[in-house]
C-alpha positions in Angstrom: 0.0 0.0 0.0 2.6 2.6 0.7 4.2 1.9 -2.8 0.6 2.9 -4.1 0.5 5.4 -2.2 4.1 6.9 -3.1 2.5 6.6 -6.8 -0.4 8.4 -6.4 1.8 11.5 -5.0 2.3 11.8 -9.3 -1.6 12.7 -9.4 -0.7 16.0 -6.9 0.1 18.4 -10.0 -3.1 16.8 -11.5 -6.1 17.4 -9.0 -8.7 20.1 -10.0 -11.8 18.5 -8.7 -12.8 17.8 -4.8 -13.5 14.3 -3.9 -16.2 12.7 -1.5 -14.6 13.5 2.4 -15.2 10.0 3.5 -13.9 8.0 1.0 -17.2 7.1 -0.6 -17.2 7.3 -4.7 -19.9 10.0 -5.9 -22.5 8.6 -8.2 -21.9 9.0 -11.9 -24.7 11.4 -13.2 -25.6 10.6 -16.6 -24.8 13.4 -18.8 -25.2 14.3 -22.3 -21.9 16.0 -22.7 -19.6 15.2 -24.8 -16.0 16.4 -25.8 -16.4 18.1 -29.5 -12.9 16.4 -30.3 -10.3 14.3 -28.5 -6.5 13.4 -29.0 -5.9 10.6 -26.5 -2.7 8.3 -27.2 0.2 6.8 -25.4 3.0 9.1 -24.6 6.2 8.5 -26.2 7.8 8.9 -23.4 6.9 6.6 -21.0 8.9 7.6 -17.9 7.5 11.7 -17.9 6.3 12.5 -14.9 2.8 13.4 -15.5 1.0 16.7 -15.4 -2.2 19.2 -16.6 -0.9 21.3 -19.7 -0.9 24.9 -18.5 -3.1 25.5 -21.1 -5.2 28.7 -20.0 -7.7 28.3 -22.5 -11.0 27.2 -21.0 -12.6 25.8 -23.6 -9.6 22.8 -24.1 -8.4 20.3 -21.4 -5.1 19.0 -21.7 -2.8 16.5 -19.8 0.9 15.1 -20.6 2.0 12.0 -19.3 -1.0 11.6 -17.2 -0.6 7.9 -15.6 -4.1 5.8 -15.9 -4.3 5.9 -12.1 -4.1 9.6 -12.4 -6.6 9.3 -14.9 -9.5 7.8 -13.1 -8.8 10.0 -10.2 -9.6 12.8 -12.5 -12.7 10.6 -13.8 -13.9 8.8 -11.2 -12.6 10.9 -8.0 -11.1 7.5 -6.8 -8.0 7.5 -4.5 -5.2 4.6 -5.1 -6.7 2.6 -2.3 -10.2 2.1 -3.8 -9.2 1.0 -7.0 -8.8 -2.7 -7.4 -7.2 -3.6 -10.5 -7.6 -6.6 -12.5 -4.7 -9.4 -11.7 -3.6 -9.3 -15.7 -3.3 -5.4 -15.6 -1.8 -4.4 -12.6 0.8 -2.8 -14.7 -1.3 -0.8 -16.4 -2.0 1.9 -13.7 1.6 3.3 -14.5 1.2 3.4 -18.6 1.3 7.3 -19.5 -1.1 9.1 -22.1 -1.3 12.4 -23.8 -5.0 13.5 -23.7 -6.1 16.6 -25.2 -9.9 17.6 -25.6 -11.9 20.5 -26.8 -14.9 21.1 -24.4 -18.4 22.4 -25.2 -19.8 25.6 -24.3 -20.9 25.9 -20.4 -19.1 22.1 -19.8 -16.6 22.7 -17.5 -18.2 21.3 -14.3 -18.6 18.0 -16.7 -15.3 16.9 -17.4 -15.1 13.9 -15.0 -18.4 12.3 -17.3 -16.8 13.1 -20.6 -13.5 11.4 -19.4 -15.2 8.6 -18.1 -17.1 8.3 -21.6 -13.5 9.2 -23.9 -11.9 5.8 -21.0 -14.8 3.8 -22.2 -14.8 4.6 -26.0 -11.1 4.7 -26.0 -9.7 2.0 -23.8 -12.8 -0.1 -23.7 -12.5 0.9 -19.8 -15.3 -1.4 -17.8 -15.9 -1.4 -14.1 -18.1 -1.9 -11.1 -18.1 -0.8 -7.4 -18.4 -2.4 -4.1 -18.2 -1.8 -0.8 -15.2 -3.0 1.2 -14.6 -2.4 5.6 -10.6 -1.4 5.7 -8.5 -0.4 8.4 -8.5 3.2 8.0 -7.0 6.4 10.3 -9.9 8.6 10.7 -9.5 12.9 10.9 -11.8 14.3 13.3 -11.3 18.3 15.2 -9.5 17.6 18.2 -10.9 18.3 21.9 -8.8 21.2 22.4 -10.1 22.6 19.3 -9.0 23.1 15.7 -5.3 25.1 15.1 -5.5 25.9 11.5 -6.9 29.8 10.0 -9.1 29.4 7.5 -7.7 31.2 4.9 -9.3 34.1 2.5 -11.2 33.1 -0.5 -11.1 34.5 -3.5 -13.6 35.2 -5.7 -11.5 35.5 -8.8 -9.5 32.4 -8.5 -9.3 30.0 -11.3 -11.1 26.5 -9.8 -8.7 24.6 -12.4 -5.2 26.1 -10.7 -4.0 23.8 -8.0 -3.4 25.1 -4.3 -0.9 27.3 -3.6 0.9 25.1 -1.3 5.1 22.8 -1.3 6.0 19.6 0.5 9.8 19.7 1.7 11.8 16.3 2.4 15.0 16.8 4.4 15.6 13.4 4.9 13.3 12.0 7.1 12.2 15.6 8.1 8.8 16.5 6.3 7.0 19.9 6.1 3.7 20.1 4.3 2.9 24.3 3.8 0.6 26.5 2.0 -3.1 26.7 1.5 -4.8 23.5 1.5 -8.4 22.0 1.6 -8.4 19.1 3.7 -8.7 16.9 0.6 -5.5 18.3 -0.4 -3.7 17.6 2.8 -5.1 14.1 2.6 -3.1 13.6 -0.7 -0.1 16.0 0.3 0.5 12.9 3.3 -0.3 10.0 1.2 3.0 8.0 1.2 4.2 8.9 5.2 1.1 6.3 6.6 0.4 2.5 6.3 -3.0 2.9 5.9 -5.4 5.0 4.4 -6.3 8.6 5.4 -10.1 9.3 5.5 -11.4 12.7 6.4 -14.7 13.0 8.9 -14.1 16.8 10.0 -16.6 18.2 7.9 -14.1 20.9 7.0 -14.8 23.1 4.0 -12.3 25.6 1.9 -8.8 26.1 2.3 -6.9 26.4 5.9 -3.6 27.7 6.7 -1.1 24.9 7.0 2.1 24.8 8.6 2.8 20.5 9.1 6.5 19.6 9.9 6.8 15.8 11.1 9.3 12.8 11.4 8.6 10.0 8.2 8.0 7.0 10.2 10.9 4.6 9.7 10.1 1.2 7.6 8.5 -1.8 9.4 10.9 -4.8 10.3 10.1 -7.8 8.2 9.5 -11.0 10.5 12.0 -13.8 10.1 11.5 -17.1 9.1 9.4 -18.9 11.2 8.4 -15.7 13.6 4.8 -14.7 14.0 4.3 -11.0 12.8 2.4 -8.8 14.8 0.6 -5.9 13.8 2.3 -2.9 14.7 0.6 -0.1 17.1 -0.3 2.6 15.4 0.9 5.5 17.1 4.4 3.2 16.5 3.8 3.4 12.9 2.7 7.2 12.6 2.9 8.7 15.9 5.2 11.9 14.9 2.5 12.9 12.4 -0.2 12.1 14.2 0.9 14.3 17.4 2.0 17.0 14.9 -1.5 16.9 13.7 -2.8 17.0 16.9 -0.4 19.9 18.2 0.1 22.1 15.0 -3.4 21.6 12.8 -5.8 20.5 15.8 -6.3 17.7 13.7 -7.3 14.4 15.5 -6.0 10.8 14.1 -8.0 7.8 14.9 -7.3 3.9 14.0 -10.7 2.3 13.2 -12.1 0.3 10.3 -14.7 2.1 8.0 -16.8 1.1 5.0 -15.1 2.2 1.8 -16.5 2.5 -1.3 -13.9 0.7 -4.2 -13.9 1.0 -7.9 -13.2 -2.6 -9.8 -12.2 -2.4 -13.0 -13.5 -5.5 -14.7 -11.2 -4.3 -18.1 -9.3 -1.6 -19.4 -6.9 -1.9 -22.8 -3.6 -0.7 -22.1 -3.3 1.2 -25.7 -6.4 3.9 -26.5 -7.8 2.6 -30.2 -7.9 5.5 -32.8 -11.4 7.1 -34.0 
């Protein structure tokens, strides 16, 4: 899990669109948008890191080296940890695509639909979803109250520009800083946990964030023949979880939740040509 999550750190650069605070897929709404025209083809280079084209133009959506994984969370809203992927395509999650795509008037708010439809048409993408219980570390607002300043919105700011916001690593020194949502910070620590982080604050907009921790050094491996016990948690992730605690007033909870997962029952590694 923490080498998924590691991966989905790519995604980061790639986020535009808020997902559910508890881990729970939204439903797919049935639309009738469509994108007037779409490249979509493997990128040449395989081993670009992925990002959204800085494009300005709001009437086109464009990514390079976008990662499938990356790709359903900007379709589907789905976080490494609720996708399962088929045992003969596990590798696919890290093939790369170029995707460029013209949008139709007043559409904006409907990309995630037209890039679910352009997955199906073009990689004959096919999935379900079910529900799954998971050991899960739960956000709640501390006792002592929440630490963070909610910071100033602005009106004029483009929804489609990610959050103004850095993660330093000096070795195993962390800081996370800047102006985050909580489903940002939820991404921004994906990676430093060995489990995954669900949000139940009920937090909205962006907060002032100032998060400096100690990474969590790696779990032994059990010799031959020993029994392996599950670690503690606080073990595992206490430095973040007190520095959530003491710096955000961010409580961390182990517990097991109901979370929703996406299966996908096929996907075609290279996008056919219309």
């Amino acid at each position: 899990m923490r080498a998924l999550a590691q991966d989905m750190a790519l995604v980061l650069c790639l986020v535009s669109i808020p997902v559910a605070s508890f881990a729970q897929l939204p439903s797919t709404r049935p639309t009738t948008f469509a994108f007037e025209a779409a490249s979509f083809k493997l990128s040449a280079d395989q081993a670009l890191n992925g990002r959204r084209s800085e494009n300005r133009d709001p009437g086109r959506i464009e990514f390079r080296g976008i990662t499938l994984q990356g790709l359903i969370w900007e379709a589907y809203r789905a976080w490494y940890y609720q996708i399962v992927w088929p045992q003969d395509r596990k590798d696919a999650r890290s093939v790369r695509y170029d995707i460029a795509a013209t949008l139709p008037p007043g559409a904006k708010e409907h990309v995630p639909a037209m890039l679910q439809a352009l997955m199906a048409e073009r990689l004959n993408f096919k999935m379900h979803r079910e529900s799954k219980e998971m050991p899960v570390y739960a956000l709640t607002i501390a006792k002592s109250g929440l630490r963070m300043q909610k910071a100033p919105t602005d009106p004029n700011a483009d929804p489609q520009k990610p959050p103004d916001f850095k993660i330093q690593n000096i070795n195993q020194e962390k800081r996370v800083q800047g102006k985050l949502s909580m489903t940002y910070l939820l991404l921004a620590l994906a990676g430093n946990l060995d489990r995954p982080l669900v949000d139940t604050t009920g937090l909205e907009g962006e907060y002032e964030i100032d998060l400096q921790f100690t990474a969590a050094p790696p779990q032994s491996t059990p010799q031959p023949g020993q029994e392996a016990t599950a670690p503690d948690y606080l073990s595992v992730a206490g430095s973040l979880v007190s520095a959530l605690e003491k710096q955000c007033g961010i409580h961390v909870e182990a517990r097991k939740a109901p979370i929703d997962m996406l299966v996908i029952d096929h996907v075609d590694r290279a996008p056919s040509e219309i």
